[in-house]
C-alpha positions as CSV (number, residue, x, y, z in Angstrom):
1,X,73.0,65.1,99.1
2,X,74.4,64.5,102.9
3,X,77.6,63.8,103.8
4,X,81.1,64.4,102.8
5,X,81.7,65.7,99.5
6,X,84.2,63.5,97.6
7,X,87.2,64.9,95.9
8,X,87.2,63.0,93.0
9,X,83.5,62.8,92.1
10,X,81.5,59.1,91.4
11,X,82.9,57.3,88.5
12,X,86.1,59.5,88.3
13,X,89.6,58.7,88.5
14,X,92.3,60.8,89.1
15,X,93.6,61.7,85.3
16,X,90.8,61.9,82.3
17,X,91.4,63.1,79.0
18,X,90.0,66.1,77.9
19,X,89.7,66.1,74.0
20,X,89.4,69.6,71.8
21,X,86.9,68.6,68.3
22,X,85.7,70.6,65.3
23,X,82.8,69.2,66.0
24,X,81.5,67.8,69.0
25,X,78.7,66.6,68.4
26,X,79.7,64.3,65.3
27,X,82.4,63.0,67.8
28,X,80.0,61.8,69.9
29,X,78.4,59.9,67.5
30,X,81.8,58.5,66.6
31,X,83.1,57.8,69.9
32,X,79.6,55.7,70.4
33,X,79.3,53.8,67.1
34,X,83.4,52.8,67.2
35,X,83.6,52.5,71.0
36,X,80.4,51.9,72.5
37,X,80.1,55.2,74.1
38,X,77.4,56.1,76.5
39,X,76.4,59.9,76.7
40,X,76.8,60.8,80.6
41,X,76.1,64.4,79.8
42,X,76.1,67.4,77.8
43,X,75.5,70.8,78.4
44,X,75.8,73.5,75.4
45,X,76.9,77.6,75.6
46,X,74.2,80.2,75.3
47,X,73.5,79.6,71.3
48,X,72.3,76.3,72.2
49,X,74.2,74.6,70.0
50,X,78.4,74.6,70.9
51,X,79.2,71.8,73.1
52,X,81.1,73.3,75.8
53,X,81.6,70.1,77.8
54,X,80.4,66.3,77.4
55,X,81.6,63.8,79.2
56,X,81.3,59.7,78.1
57,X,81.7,56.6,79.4
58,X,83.9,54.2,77.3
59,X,84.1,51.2,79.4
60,X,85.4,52.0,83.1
61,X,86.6,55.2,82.1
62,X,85.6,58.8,81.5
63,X,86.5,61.2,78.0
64,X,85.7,64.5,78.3
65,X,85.7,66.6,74.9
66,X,83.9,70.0,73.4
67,X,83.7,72.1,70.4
68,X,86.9,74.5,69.3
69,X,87.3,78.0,71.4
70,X,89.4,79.9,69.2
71,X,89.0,83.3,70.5
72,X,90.7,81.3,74.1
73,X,93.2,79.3,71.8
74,X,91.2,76.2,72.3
75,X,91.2,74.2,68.9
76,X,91.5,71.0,67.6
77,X,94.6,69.8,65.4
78,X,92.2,70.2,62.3
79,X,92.6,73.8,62.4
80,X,95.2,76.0,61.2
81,X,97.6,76.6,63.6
82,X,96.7,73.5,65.5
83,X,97.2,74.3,69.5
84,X,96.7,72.4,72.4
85,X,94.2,69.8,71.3
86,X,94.4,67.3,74.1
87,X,94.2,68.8,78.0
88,X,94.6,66.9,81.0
89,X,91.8,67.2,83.6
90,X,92.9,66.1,87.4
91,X,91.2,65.7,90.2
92,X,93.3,65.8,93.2
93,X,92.5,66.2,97.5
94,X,93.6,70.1,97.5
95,X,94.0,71.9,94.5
96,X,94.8,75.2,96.2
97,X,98.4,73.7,96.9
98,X,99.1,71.2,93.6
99,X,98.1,74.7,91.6
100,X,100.5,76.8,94.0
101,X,103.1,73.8,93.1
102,X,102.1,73.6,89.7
103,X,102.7,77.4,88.9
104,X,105.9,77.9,91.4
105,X,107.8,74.6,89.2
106,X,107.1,76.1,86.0
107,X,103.5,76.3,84.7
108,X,101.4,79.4,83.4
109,X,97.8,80.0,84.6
110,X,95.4,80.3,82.3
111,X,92.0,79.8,83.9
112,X,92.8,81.3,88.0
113,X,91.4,79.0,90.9
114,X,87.8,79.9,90.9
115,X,84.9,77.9,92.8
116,X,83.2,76.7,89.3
117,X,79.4,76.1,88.5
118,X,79.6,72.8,88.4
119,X,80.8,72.3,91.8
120,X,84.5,72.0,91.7
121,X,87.0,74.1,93.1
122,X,89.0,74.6,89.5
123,X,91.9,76.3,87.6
124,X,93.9,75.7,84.3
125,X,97.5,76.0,83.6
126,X,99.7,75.1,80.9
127,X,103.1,73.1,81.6
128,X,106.2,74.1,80.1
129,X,105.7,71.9,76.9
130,X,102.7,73.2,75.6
131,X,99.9,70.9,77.5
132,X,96.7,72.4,79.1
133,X,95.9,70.8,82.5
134,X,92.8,71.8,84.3
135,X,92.9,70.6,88.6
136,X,90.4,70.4,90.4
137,X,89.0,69.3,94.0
138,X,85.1,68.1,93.8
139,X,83.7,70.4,96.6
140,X,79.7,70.3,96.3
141,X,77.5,67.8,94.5
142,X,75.3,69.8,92.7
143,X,71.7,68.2,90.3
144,X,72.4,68.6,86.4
145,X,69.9,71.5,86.9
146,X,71.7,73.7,89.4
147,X,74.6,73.0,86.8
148,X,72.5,74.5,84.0
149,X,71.4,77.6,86.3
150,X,75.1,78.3,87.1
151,X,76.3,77.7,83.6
152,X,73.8,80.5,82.4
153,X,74.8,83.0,85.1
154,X,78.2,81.8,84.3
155,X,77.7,82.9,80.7
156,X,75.4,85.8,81.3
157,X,78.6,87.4,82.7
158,X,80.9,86.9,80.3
159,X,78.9,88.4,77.3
């Protein structure tokens, strides 16, 4: 993997929807039976079986969904109390200043800047009507199995 890293990684553009489900797996299979979905990947928390993020192909674009986090306030609009159900995930040249921006012009953090497993640069906010945005700057292409090693470490620490 030589070369400059690209910002916006390989079949990205700069907005993708980010989709909360009760369950993520059965919207897979909906998403490719209605749509003609193709599976680019999933990767599942430590019980093996949550869907913490898939992304698929629907024609030239990218959806990105996963199970319900309720304990973060992550759920879908099936559940009681509803919450943010649909994020915003954007990749932009230098996070560092569009979250600085972000948060000065209004926005709460909820996930700090953090250099993520999966080799972006990453943060979350929420804007001042309710919607969860996650920015990010692709800084190191990484194989799907350095993602899995760093997504185990990743959860290793939290538990």
């Amino acid at each position: 993997m030589k070369g400059k890293v690209k910002a916006i990684p390989e079949g990205f553009h700069t907005l993708t929807a980010s989709l909360v489900v009760r369950d993520a797996a059965q919207a897979i299979e909906f998403y490719k039976k209605a749509f003609g979905a193709r599976v680019r990947s999933i990767f599942y928390g430590p019980d093996g079986k949550t869907i913490v993020h898939a992304e698929l192909e629907i024609g030239d674009s990218i959806l990105m969904l996963s199970d319900e986090f309720p304990e973060m306030n992550v759920v879908s609009p099936q559940s009681p109390g509803g919450g943010a159900s649909a994020g915003i995930f954007m990749y932009v040249e230098d996070v560092d200043a569009v979250f600085k921006k972000a948060v000065s012009s209004g926005a709460t953090v909820i996930m700090p800047l953090m250099d993520a497993f999966w080799g972006d640069r990453a943060g979350g906010i929420v804007d001042p009507f309710g919607y969860r945005w996650s920015l990010a700057t692709h800084i190191k292409d990484l194989s799907r199995e350095e993602i899995e090693e760093g997504s185990k470490e990743a959860f290793a620490k939290m538990s």
